[in-house]
C-alpha positions in Angstrom: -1.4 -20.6 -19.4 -0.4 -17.2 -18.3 2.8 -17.2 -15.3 2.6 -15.5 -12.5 5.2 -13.2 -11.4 8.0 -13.4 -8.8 8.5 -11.9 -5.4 11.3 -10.9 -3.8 10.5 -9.5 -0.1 13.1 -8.2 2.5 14.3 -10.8 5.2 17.1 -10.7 8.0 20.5 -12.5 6.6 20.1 -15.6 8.8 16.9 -17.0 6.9 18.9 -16.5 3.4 22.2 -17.6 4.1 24.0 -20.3 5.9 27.8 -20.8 6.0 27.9 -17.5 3.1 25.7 -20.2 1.2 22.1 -18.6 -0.5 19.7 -20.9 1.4 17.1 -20.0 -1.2 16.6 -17.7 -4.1 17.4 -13.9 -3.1 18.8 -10.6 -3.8 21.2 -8.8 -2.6 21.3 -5.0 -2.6 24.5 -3.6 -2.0 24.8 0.3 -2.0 23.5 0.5 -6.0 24.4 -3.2 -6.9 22.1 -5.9 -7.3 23.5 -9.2 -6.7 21.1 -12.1 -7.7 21.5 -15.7 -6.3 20.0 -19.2 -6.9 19.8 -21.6 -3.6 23.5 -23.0 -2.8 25.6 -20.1 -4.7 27.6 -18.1 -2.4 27.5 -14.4 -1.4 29.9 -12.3 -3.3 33.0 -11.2 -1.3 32.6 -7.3 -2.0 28.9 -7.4 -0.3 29.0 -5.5 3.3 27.1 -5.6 6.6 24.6 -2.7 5.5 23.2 -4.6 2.7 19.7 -5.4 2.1 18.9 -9.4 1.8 15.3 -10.0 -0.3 14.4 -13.9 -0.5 11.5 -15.1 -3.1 8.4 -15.1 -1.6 5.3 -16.9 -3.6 4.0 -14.1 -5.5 0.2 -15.2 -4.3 1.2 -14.0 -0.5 2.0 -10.3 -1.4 -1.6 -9.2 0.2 0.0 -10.4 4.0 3.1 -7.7 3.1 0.9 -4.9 2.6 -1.4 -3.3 5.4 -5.0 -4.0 4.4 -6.7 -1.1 6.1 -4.1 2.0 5.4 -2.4 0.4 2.0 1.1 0.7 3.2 3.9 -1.8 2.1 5.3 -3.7 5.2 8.6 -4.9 3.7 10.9 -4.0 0.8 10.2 -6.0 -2.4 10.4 -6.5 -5.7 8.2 -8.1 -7.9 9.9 -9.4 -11.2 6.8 -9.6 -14.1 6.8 -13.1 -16.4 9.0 -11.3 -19.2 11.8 -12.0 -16.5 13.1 -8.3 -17.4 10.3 -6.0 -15.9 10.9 -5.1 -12.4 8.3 -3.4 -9.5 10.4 -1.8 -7.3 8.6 -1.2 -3.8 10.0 0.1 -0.7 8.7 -0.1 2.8 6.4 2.2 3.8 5.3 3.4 0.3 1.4 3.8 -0.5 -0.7 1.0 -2.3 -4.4 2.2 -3.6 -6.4 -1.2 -2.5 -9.4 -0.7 -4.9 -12.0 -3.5 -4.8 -13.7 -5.0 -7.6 -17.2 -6.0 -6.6 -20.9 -7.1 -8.7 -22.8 -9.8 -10.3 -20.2 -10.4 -12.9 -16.3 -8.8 -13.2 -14.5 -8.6 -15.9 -10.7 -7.7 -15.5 -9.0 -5.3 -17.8 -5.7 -4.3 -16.5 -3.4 -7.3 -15.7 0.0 -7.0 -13.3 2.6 -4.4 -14.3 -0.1 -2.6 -16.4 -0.2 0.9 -15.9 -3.5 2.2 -15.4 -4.4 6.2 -15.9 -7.6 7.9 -14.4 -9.2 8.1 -17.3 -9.3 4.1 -17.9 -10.6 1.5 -16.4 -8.9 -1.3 -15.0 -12.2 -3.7 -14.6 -15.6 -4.0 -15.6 -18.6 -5.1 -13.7 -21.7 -6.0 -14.8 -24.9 -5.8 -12.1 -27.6 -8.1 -11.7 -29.8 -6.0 -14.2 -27.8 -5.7 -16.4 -25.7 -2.3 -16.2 -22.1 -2.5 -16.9 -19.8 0.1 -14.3 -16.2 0.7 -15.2 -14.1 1.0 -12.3 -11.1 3.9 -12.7 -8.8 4.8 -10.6 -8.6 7.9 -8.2 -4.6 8.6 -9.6 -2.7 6.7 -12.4 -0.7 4.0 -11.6 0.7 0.5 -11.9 -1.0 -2.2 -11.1 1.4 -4.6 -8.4 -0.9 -7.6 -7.8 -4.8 -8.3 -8.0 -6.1 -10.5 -5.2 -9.2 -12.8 -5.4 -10.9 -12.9 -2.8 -12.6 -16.9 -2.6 -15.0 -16.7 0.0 -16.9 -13.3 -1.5 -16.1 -14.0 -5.1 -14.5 -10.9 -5.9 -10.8 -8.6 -6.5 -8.7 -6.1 -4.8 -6.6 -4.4 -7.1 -3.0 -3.1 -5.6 -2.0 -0.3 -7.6 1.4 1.8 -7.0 0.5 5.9 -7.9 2.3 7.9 -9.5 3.5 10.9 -8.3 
């Protein structure tokens, strides 16, 4: 069984600490320091006011940060990838291709933290008669989450260009 990655998305102070006590699993980003916490550690002494709180999120709720009809990111996040070392930076505001992944049968060839060029294709789908479509992407990327849609069985890939 595969695991799924982590998500760290930006909230006010309050909801992550609590007498300078994490009150769950966050970050903290502090000028160009990252401060990483577990639930009940306390916030280092050295962070100030401007900094930037991000508290873990479950990774399967990333589609209700991002704007479905424009693509935009509503909150700064980070998504760390199951080798625990392999970070997605995303900033609020910055552009998400939302390509669907629709047909008879899908098969999925790009997983999360992939990078996907325009010449390949992330998915396959195969039609009711039989032809198989590979779908490509407009610009390369890297793939930041694939959501399954249950009640029309089929994907949305979330894929951060390149530029």
């Amino acid at each position: 069984m595969e695991r799924s990655p982590k998500l760290y998305v930006e909230r006010k102070f309050e909801e992550c600490f609590e007498d300078e006590k994490a009150r769950v699993d966050c970050v903290i980003i502090f000028k160009n320091v990252e401060v990483w916490l577990k639930k009940g550690e306390e916030m280092p002494a050295f962070v100030g006011d401007d900094a930037k709180c991000l508290s873990k999120e479950v990774y399967d709720r990333f589609y209700q940060y991002v704007d479905q009809t424009t693509g935009v990111v509503k909150a700064d996040s980070i998504i760390v990838l199951p080798d625990g070392r392999t970070r997605i930076y995303l900033k609020k505001g910055d552009q998400l291709m939302l390509l669907p992944v629709e047909g008879f049968t899908k098969t999925l060839i790009a997983n999360v933290g992939n990078r996907v060029r325009t010449g390949d294709a992330f998915a396959a789908v195969t039609t009711r008669k039989g032809d198989v479509h590979y779908m490509k992407p407009p610009k390369p990327g890297t793939v930041v989450f694939i959501d399954e849609i249950t009640n029309r069985p089929h994907y949305v890939y979330y894929i951060l260009p390149e530029y």
